[in-house]
N, C-alpha and C positions, 0 to 999 in steps of 0.2 A: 569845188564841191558844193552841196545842196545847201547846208548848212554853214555857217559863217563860224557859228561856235566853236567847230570842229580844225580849222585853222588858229583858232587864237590857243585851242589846245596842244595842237602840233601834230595833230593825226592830218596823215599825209595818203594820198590816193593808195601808195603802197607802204608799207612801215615795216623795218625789222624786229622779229621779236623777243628778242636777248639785250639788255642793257644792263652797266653797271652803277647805275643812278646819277650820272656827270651829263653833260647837256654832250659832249664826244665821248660818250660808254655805249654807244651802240654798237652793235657786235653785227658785222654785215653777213646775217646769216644766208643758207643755202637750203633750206628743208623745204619743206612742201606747202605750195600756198594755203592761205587758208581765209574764206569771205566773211566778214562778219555782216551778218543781216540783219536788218530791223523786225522784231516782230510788228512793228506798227504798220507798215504795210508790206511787208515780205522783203521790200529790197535792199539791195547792198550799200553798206556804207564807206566800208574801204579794205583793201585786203593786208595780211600780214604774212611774211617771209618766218614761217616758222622754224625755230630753234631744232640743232639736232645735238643729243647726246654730247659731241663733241663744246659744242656750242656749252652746254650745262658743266660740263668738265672744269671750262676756262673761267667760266663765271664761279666756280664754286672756291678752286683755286685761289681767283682775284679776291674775294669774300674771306677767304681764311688768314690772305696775306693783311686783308685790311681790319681782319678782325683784331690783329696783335698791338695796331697801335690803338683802335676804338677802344679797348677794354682799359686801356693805361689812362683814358681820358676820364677826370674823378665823374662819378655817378651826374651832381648838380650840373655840370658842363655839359655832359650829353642831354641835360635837361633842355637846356638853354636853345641846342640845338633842333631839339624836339620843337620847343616854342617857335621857333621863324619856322620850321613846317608847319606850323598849325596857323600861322600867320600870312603863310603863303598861298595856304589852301583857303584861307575867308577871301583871301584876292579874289579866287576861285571859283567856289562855291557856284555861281548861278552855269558858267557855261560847264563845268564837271554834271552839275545837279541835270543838266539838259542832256548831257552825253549818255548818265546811268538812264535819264527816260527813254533817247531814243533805242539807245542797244540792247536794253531790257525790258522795258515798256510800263515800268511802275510811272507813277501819275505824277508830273513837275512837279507838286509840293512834295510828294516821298523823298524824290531825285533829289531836293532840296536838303530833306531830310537827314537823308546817306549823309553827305557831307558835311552835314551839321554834326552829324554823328565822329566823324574824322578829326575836326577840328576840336569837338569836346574832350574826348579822349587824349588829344594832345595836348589839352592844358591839364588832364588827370595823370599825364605823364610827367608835367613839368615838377608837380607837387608831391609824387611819388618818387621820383629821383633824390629828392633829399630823405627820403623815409624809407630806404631797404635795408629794412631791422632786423637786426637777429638777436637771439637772447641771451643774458648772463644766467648761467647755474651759479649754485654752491658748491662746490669741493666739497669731500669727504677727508680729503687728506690735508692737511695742516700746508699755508702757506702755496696753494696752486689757486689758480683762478681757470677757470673752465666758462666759457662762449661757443654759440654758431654765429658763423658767418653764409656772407651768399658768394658765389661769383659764376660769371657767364659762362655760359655753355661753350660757345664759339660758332658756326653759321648754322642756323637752324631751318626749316623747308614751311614755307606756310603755303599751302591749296586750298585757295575760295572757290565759291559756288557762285553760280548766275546772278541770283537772285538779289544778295548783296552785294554789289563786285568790287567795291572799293572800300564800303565800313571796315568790312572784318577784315580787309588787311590792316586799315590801323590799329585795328583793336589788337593786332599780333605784333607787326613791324615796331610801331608808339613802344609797347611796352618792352617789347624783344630790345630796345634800341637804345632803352633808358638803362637797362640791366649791363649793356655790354656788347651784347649780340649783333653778328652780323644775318643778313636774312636772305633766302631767293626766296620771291614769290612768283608760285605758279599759279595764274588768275583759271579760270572756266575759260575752255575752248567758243563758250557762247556771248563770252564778253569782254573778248581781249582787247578793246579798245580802250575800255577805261582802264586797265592796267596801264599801258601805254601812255595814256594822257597823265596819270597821276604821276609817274617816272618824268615826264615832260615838266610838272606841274614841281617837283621840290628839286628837277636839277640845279636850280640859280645856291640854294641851299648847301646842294652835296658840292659843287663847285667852290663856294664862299670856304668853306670849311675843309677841303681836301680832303671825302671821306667817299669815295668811287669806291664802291665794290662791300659798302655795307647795307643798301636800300636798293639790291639787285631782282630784275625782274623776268622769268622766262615763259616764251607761249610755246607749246608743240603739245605733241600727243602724249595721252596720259600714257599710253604703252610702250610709250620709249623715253622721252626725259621725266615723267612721272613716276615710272618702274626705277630710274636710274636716282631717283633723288628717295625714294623710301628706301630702297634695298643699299644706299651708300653710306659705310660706315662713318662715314666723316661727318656725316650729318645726325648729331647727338638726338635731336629734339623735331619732330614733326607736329605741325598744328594743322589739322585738315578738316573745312566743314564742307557738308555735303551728303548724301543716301548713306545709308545705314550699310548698303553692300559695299560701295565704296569703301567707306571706313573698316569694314572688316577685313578687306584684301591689304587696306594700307594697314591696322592693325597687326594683323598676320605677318606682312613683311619687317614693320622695325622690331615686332616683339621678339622673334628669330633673329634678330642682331642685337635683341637686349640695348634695345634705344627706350627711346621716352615719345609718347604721343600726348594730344588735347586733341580728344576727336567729338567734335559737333556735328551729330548727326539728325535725321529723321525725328521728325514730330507726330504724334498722332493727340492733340491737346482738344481738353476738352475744358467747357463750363460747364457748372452743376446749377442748377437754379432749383430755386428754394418754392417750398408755397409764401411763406413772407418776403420773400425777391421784391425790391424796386422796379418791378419789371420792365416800367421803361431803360432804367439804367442799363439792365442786363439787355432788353435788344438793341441798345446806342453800342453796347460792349462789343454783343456778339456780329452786329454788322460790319464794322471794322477790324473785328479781330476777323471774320469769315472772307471778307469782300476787297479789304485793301491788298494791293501786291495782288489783284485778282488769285489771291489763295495761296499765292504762294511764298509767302514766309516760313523758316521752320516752324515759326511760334503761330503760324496761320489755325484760327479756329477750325474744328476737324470734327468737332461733336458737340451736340449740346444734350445735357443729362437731366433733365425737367421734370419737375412734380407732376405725376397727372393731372392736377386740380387747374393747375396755370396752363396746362400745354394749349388747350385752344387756342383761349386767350394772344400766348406768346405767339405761336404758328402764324396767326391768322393777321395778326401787325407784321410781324417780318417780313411774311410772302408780302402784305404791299409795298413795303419798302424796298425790297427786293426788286420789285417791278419797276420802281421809280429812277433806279440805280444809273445815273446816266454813264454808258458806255463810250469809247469812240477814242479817238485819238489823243493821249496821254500827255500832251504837249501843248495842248488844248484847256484856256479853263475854265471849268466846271465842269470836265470829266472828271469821273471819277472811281470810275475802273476802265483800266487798257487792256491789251491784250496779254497772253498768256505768252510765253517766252518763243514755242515753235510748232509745229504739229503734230509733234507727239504729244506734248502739252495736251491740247486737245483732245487726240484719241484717247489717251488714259483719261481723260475725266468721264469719256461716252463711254469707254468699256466699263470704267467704275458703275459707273449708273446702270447700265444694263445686268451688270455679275449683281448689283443687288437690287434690281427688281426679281431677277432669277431666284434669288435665296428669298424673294419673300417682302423686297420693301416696296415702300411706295414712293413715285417721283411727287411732292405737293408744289414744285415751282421752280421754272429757269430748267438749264441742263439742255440747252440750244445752240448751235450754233451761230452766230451772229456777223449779219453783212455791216459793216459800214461804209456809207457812202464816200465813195473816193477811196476808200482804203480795203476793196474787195480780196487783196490778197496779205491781207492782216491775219492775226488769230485769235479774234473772237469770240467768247462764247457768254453764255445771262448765265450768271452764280443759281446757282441750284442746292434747292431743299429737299432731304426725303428725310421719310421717317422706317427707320430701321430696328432691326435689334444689334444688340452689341454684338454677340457670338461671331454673325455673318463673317465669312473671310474677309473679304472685301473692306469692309469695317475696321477688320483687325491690321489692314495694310493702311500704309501713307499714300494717299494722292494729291500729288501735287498742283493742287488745281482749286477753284471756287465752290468746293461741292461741300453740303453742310449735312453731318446725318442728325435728328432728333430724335430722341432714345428717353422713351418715361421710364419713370420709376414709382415708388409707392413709399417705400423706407428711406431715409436718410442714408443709413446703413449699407442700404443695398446699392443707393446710389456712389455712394464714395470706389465698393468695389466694383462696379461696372466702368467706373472713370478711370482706377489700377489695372483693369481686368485686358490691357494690350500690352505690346511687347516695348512698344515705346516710353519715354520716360520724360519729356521737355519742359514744356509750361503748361500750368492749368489754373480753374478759378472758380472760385464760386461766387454767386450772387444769393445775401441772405442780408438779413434783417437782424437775428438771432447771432448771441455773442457764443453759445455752447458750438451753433453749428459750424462757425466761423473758427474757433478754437481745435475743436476735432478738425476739421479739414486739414490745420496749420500742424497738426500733431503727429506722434510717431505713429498714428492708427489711420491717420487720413493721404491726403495726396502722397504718393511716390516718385514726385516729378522734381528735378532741382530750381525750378519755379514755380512757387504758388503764390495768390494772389486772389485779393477779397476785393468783393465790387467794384474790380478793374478788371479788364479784359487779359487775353492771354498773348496779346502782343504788344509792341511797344516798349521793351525793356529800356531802362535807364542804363548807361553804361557805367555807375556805379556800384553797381552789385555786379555781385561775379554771373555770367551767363555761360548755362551748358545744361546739361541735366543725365539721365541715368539710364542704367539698362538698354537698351539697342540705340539710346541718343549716344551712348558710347562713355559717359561719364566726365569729360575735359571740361574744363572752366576757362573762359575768356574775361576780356575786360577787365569790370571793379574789384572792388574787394581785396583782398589778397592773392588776387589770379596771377600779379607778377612776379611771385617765385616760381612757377610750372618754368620760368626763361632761365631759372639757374639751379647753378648745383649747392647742393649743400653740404658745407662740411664744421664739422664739432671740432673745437679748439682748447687746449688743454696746455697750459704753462705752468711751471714749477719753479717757484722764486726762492727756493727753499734751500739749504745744505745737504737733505735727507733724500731720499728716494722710494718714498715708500708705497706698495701697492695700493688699490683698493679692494673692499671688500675684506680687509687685514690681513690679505693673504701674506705669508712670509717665505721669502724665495733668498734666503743667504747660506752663503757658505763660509766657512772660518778658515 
């Protein structure tokens, strides 16, 4: 193979796409090939024997048999085992970190990143394993004690996106796994590779430990073991990020079986910049929050909401940085935007740009498509600036892509509702100077997004806080915080040490 990395991962010319996470849990499947390509230059890197339905059956099966001893194993102890994954993955980290560049095309420090991100999360699991707290009440009646407790669901369905292909499984699996849970993950059809390597990567783990059939992993089509993993009732708990339509069909299907979702959807995030903005801060912010993951993070800047007083100003710095932006191959360093994931990628960012010069805006820079040398069958294009009005449709949709709209304002006021004023709900920021203006933002009159954020950009989250957000981002909470109850059920405990039996609320229910 082309790459050396790609063997020390265990990605193989052909690789099957069902495993029950043991170094022999591969499941020799039968379904229909499937090529994963590089967007770096278009070409193939290895192909996958995908999973059919049947294939998902056996693997759910395996999961629920291995769910009954994981849950008996006390919380701390599935800690522990948490820790040698997160121990296994720093083994890791550089040729993983290279595998999310090539199959994705975010830039070897991101790819780095991702992983960094894996392994954090694994020691926020080790530490949350001894803390899944629940609470003492009071009794009302004489002599009872009254608590909730947590306990696990039993195998839950997590579906990643492209874009992060391996974080946000830990940020589900880590936590799901600390609780009790056993898990299938269904990676993106555009990045089954690194699913597979990571299965590769904590076999020695599931093997040490006898636990095959709780870190289970399957690739195939979302219309057939995708359909078959939301609509199965076996499956209590769905975690899925990904388009906002996506998540409605998967929304739609567990809510009609009366399941539980965390759906991480669509971003449409903006920065509001102030007239007392740092303004260099806010263009360091918004270049990275616009241009890294060539745009395409949920949390990818999508708008910036500027005081007219500053907007020249700001426009007129970013279009040159913009211009300076080295492009090329992500693998490469001092790139520093790659290409976009495929060619669709592409055309929706050209038809973005076209529907809103249509409606009225204007292109002020980038929005090209771009050769690079040696890698003419890549998918390139220079991040793009226009300046728009909010209303536009176009505007009111997510493109997943490097394209930045600037949108003035004149009121503080007016700007906050022009920043609520889409259907999306993710991260957002403001850049100000001003502690009132900084305060309203933070307040129940300002941002409506479940991230907001003061002279920091809008991407970047910490995986201790909880991450998700509202309205068409679909409302789920991943990672920090408190996100690791969504992995269990909850139930209110009530014991009576008493001789008596007596209701609450004083009711009296006797007869003589």
């Amino acid at each position: 193979m082309k790459y050396d990395f790609l063997k020390e991962l265990g990605i193989k010319e052909v690789n099957y796409g069902a495993s029950l996470g043991s170094s022999d849990g591969w499941l020799k499947t039968n379904g229909k090939e499937l090529i994963s390509y590089s967007p770096i230059d278009g070409k193939p890197i290895a192909k996958v024997i995908q999973a059919t339905v049947k294939d998902y059956e056996k693997l759910r099966d395996a999961a629920d048999e291995a769910f009954k001893k994981w849950r008996m194993k006390p919380a701390p102890l599935r800690g522990q085992i948490i820790r040698e994954i997160g121990e296994i993955l720093r083994k890791y980290k550089e040729p993983l970190g290279k595998l999310v560049t090539l199959e994705m095309g975010k830039i070897y420090a991101e790819g780095l990143g991702e992983v960094q991100e894996m392994i954090d999360i694994a020691d926020f699991a080790v530490g949350q394993s001894r803390m899944l707290y629940g609470y003492t009440m009071h009794s009302e009646r004489p002599n009872h004690r009254m608590f909730d407790q947590y306990h696990p669901y039993g195998t839950i369905g997590i579906i990643t996106a492209f874009n992060f292909p391996v974080a946000v499984w830990a940020w589900n699996a880590l936590l799901a796994g600390i609780c009790g849970d056993a898990n299938i993950w269904k990676p993106s059809s555009k990045a089954p590779l690194c699913g597979i390597a990571v299965q590769n990567i904590i076999a020695p783990v599931v093997d040490k430990y006898d636990i095959a059939g709780i870190f289970n992993l399957i690739i195939g089509k979302g219309s057939e073991v995708g359909e078959a993993m939301i609509n199965d009732p076996k499956i209590p708990l769905i975690s899925a990020t990904g388009s906002t339509r996506m998540g409605k069909r998967i929304g739609e299907a567990v809510g009609k079986r009366l399941g539980r979702t965390i759906l991480e959807l669509g971003g449409n995030n903006a920065i509001i910049v102030t007239e007392d903005a740092d303004l260099e801060m806010a263009i360091r912010g918004t270049l990275f929050g616009a241009v890294g993951t060539a745009g395409q993070r949920c949390t990818s800047t999508r708008r910036i909401i500027i005081n007219k007083s500053v907007k020249e100003k700001f426009v007129n710095r970013l279009s040159k940085l913009y211009a300076q932006v080295p492009i090329g191959n992500p693998l490469e360093e001092g790139v520093l935007m790659g290409p976009v994931i495929d060619q669709s990628a592409v055309n929706d960012m050209m038809n973005a740009i076209e529907k809103a010069k249509q409606s009225g805006g204007k292109l002020l820079c980038g929005g090209e498509k771009h050769v690079v040398k040696g890698l003419e069958n890549g998918f390139y294009v220079t991040p793009a600036i226009m300046e728009v009005e909010n209303h536009y449709q176009i505007v009111q949709d997510e493109t997943f892509a490097p394209l930045l709209y600037i949108i003035e304002y004149d009121d503080y006021e007016d700007a906050i509702q022009i920043h609520n004023d889409v259907p999306q709900g993710l991260s957002s920021a403001v850049f100000t100077d001003s502690v009132k203006k900084e305060q309203l933002f933070l307040s129940h009159r300002g941002s409506d997004c479940g991230i907001a954020n003061v002279n920091i950009g809008t991407s970047g989250a910490e995986i201790g806080g909880a991450f998700g957000g509202e309205k068409d981002t679909g409302g789920g909470r991943e990672s920090g915080s408190d996100s690791w109850k969504a992995y269990m059920r909850r139930q209110t405990n009530t014991i009576n040490w008493s001789a008596d039996l007596p209701l609450a609320q004083g009711i009296k229910f006797d007869l003589d």
